[in-house]
C-alpha positions, 0 to 999 in steps of 0.5 A: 217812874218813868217810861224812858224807851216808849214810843206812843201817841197818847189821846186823853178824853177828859169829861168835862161835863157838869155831872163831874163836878156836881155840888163842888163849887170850886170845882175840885173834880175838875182841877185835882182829879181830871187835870191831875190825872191827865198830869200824872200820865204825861210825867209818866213818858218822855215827851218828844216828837220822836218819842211820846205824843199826847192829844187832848179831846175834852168833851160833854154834849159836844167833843173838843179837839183842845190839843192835837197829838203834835202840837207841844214838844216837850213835858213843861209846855204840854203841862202848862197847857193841860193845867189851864185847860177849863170845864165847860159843864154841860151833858154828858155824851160818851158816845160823840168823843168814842166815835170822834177819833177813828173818824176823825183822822186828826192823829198819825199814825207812826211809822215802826 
């Protein structure tokens, strides 16, 4: 099912972290789990300027701003891009990717 009359933008945080993928040397977690869920929710919503922007932050000890709200206009490029996003492994640190956004100012805000 998909969402045909939303407006939003759409920030997915992804924990790229190596706690995710512990003991998987193939990474599945990673792969299937992570990158197909962060599929699975751009599927869900008409991707256009005027409509549905999504943003990517990957992060573990650091925060990465790896695809910003504007930068893919339609559905097949934007998967493409989240498909071949990699793991950087590392610490896990939840609190640098809360604090990132609102501070941040890499999002716009919609007008209404």
């Amino acid at each position: 099912m998909t969402c045909q009359q939303a407006a939003a933008d759409i920030l997915l945080v992804l924990d790229q972290s190596t706690s995710i993928v512990h003991d998987q040397p193939n990474y599945d977690n990673w792969y299937v789990s992570i990158l197909g869920f962060a599929k699975s929710i751009v599927m869900s919503f008409p991707i256009d300027p005027s409509l549905t922007q999504v943003g990517v932050i990957k992060f573990n000890q650091s925060v990465d701003k790896v695809i910003l709200l504007n930068t893919y206009s339609d559905r097949d490029s934007l998967l493409s891009a989240i498909g071949n996003l990699t793991i950087d492994g590392g610490d896990t640190n939840l609190n640098a990717a809360h604090s990132l956004v609102p501070r941040s100012g890499w999002y716009r805000r919609r007008r209404l």
